[in-house]
N, C-alpha and C positions, 0 to 999 in steps of 0.2 A: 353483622357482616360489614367488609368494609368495600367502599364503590371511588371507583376514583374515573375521574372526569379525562381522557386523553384527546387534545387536539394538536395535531401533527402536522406541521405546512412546509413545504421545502421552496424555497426564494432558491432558486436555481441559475448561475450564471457563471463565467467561467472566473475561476483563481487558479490563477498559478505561481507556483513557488516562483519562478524565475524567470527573466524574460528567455521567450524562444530561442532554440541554436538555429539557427536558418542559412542557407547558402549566399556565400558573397558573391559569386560567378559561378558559372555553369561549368558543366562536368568536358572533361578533355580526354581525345583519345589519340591525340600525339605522341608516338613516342617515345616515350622519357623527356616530355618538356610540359610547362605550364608555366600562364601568369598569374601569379597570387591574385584574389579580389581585395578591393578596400574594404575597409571593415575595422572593426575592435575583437579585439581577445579571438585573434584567429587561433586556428586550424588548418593543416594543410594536410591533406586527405590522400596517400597514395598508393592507387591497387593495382600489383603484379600478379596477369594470370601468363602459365606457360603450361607447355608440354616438353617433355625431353624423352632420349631414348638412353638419358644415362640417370638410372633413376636415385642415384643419389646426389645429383645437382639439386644445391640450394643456394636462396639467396642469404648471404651472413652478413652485407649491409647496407644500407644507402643514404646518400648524401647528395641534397636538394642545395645548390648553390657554393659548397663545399662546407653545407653546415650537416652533421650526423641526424637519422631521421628513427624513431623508434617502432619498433617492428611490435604492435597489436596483436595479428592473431596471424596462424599461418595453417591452410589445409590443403594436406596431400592425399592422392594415394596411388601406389604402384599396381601393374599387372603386368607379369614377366619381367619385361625390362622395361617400361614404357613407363612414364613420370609423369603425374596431372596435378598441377598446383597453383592457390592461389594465396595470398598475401596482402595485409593491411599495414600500409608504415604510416606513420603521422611527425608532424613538427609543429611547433606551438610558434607563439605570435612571435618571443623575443629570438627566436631562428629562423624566423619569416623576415625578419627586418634586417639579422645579420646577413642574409643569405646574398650573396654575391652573383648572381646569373638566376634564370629560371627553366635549370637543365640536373635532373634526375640522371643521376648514376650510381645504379646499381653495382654490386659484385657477387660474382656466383664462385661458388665452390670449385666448380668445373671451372665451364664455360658457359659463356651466352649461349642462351638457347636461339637465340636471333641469326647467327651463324649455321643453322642447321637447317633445314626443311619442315623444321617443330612450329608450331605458333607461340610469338611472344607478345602479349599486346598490357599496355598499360593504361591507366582511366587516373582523373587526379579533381580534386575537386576542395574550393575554400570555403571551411566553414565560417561563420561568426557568432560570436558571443555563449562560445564554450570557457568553461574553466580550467587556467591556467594552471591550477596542481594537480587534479583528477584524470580532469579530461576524459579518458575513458573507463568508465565504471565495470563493463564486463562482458565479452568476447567468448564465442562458442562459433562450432566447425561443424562440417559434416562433408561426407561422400559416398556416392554409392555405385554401383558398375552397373552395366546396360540395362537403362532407365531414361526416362524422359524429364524425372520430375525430382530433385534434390530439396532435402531442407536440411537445420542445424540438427544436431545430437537431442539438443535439448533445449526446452525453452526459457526465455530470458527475460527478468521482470523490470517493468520501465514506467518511468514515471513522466507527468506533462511535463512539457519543454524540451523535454530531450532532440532527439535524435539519433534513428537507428541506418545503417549503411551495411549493406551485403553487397559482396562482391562472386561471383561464381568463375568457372573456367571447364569448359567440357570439352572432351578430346573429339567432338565433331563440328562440322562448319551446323549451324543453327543458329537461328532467330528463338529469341524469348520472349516470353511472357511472365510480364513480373508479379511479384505477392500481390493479394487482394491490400488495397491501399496503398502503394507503396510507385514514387516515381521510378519509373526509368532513363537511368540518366546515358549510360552507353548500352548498346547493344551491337555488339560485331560476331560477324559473321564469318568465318576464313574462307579461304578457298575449297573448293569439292574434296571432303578428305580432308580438310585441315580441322581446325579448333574452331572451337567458340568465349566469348566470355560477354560478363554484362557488370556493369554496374546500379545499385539501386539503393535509392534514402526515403524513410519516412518522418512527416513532422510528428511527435509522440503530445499528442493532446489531455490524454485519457490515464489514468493509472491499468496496468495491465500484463501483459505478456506477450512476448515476440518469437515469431521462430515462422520465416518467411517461406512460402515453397516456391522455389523457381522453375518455370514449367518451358522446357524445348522444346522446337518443333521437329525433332530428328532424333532417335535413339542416340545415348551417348555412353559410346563404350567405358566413358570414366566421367565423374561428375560430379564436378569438391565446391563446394559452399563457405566462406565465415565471414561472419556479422560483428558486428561493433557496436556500443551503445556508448552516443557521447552526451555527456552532460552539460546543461546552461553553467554560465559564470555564476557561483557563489553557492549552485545547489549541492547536496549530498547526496551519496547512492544511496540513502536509504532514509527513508522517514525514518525519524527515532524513535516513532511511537506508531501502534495500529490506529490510532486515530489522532488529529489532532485539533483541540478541544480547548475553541476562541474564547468560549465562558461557561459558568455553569453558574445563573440567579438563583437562587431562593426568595421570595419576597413575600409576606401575608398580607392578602385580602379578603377587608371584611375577617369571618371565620375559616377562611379559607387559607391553602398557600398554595402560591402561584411558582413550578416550575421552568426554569428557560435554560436551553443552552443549545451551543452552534457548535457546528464540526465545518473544518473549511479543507478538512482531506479524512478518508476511512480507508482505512487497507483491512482486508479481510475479517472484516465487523461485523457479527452475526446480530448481537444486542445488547440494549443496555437496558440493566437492572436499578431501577430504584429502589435506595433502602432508605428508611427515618431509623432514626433510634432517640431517647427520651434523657440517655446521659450523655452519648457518644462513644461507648464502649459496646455496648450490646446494641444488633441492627435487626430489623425486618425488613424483608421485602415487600414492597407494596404495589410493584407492577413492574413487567417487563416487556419494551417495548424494542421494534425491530430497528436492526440497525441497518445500515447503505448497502453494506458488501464493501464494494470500491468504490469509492467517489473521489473527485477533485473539485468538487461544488460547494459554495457555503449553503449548509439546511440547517435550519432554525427547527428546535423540537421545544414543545409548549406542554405543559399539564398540570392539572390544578388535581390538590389533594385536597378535596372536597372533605375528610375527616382528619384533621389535623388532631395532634397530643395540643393541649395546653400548657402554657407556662414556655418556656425554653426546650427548645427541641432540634435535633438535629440532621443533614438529609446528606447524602453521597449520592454516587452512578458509580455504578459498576463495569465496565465495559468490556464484552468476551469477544472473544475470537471463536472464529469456524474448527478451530483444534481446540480451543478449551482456555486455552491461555487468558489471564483479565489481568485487568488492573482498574484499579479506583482511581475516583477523582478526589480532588480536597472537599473537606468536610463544610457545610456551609449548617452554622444555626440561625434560627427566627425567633419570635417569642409572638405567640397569640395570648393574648389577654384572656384569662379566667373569666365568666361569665358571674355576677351577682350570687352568692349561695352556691358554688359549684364545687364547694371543698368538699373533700371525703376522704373519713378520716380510715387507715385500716391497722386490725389489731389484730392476736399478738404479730410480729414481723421481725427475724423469721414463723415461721406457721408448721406446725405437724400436722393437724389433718384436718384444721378449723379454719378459717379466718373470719372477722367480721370488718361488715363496713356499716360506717354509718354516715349521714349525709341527708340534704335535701330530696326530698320525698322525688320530683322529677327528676334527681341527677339520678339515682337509683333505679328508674325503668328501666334503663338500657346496661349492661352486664355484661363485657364478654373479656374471656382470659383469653390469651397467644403465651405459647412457649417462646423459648430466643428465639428460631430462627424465622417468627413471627406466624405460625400453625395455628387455629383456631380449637382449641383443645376446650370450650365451653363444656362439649355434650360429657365431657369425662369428670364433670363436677354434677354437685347438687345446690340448689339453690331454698335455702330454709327464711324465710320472712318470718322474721320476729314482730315488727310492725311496719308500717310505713316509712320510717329513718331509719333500720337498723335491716340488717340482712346477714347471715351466713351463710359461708359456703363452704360446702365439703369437697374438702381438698384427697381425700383420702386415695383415689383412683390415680392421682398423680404421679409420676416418678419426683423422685427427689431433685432441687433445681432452682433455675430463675425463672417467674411467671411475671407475665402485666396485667395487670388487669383494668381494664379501659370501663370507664361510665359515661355516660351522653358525654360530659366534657372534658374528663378525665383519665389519666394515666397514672397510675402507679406502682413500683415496683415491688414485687413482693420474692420470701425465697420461703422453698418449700421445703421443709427438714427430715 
């Protein structure tokens, strides 16, 4: 039987890929103006909520200072003729810095909704130290009709440092209540009978998922939602890997070998599988231990294979996913030293339904074959003592194949014909 030692310690402290996106100034609900904050690798952050009674008024552009501003996400939705919509534009550093005024003008399809009795109110806000090519990694909507409480379509995965920003617009005068976690940076209110709208940002610490509900204190005959996810300077929307995986030691001690390796981020990590094998072609597994789930923490994982092969041997991780998916790590070999007398010699090789070993009288007490994918298939043999150095074993209940067959200190490969 084989036993293996696992000691598991997790040094828990925060990494993060990137420095945080965090606000340079505070949020504004002047409308159509703002002053940039100081800062590096800005963002400039602008949300149009309105109502109209011409429901196919839209916004098609805007222009912060008379530099063009890129339009993120936009969510509407009509009843009869009546028009509820809101809108995410952004401008990055090197059009913060061309930008000539700090005055927001929009153009609508129609016309201003601000010329009507509609509600039009805009919220603006700077970020820093987002990335200059991405910026935002991915944007989701939603809307629903007489309700108090809206969220997105769908939820949206996000990683630490981020930054996630939702903006809402409901076709009643109400006050809000923003997502669990999540600042509120405006909240206006219209007149009795008019609109509402809010703006709201979270710092993203955590690896995880977003889809915010924003909760009114007044039924809202219409009530549109979209969210943003912006990213730190330098990071990528996406880990490249379900985990990512600072080292993987092998080292022998004593008769022992001593396991290590750190993960300093897991995205959907159910476990990881250790396997040795004795050429590096053919593996077993020899213990499977649990993995994070999510993490953004560096965990240190430790395990000694208290029964190591002798001689040159070889050890990988396996690492699966909660759907199946894995990938291995590089191959890492050892070499523990043969004990005094520990050879054993086996014949014929390949074998039809015999093999012999022969060997030092204690290396031959302990006996046991594993198929490849490391099975304990002993009970399916027989064990004949010829004397005290010599043994055979009947192979005959076998399927035909690759067999190991391990002694106190020993590994060897045999194949079965």
């Amino acid at each position: 039987m084989k036993y293996i030692l696992i000691l598991i310690t997790a040094l828990i402290y925060p990494y993060f890929i990137s420095g945080q996106v965090s606000l340079a100034n505070s949020w504004t609900s002047t409308l159509n103006t703002h002053t940039v904050g100081a800062g590096t690798n800005r963002v400039l952050i602008y949300i149009i909520a309105f109502e109209d009674d011409d429901a196919t008024n839209d916004v098609t552009a805007v222009t912060y200072g008379g530099q063009s501003m890129n339009l993120a996400v936009e969510s509407f939705i009509i009843t009869g003729t009546e028009l509820q919509r809101v809108e995410i534009w952004y401008l990055r550093e090197t059009e913060i810095i061309a930008a000539g005024s700090g005055t927001f003008i929009p153009t609508f399809s129609i016309s201003s909704p601000f010329a009507g009795a509609h509600g039009y109110y805009t919220m603006a806000v700077t970020l820093q130290g987002v990335d200059q090519v991405t910026t935002i990694c991915a944007t989701e909507n939603g809307f629903i009709t007489g309700s108090t409480i809206v969220n997105m379509s769908t939820s949206l995965t996000v990683l630490p440092s981020e930054i996630f920003i939702y903006g809402t617009s409901g076709g009643q005068n109400s006050t809000h209540t923003p997502a669990t976690g999540y600042t509120e940076g405006i909240d206006i209110s219209g007149i009795t009978g008019g609109q509402s709208a809010t703006a709201n940002h979270k710092l993203i610490s955590v690896i995880g998922t977003e889809n915010p509900t924003s909760v009114a204190s007044n039924n809202q005959n219409r009530f549109v939602i979209a969210g943003i996810r912006v990213i730190p300077n330098g990071a990528a929307c996406v880990l490249s890997l379900p985990i990512k995986l600072l080292e993987f030691n092998v080292n022998p001690s004593n008769e022992t070998v001593k396991l290590d390796w750190q993960t300093v981020s897991e995205i959907n990590n159910d476990y990881f599988t250790l396997e040795r094998s004795i050429n590096g072609l053919d593996w077993e597994s020899i213990k499977i231990i649990n993995g994070a789930g999510n993490s953004n923490v560096l965990i240190n994982y430790s395990t000694i294979d208290i029964n190591p092969y002798y001689g040159i041997s070889y050890y990988r991780l396996t690492q699966t996913d909660f759907d199946g998916e894995f990938q291995y790590s590089k191959i890492k070999s050892v070499n523990i030293n043969r004990l005094e007398n520990s050879f054993v010699e086996t014949y014929p090789n390949p074998a039809t339904n015999q093999i012999t070993l022969e060997g030092n009288k204690t290396e031959l007490e302990q006996i046991t074959l594993y198929n490849v994918i490391g099975k304990n298939v002993t009970n399916l043999t027989k064990q004949i003592e010829i004397n005290e150095n010599k043994i055979i074993i009947d192979l005959s209940d076998l399927n035909k194949g690759i067999y190991y067959i391990k002694t106190k200190t020993t590994a060897n490969k045999i194949y079965k014909k």
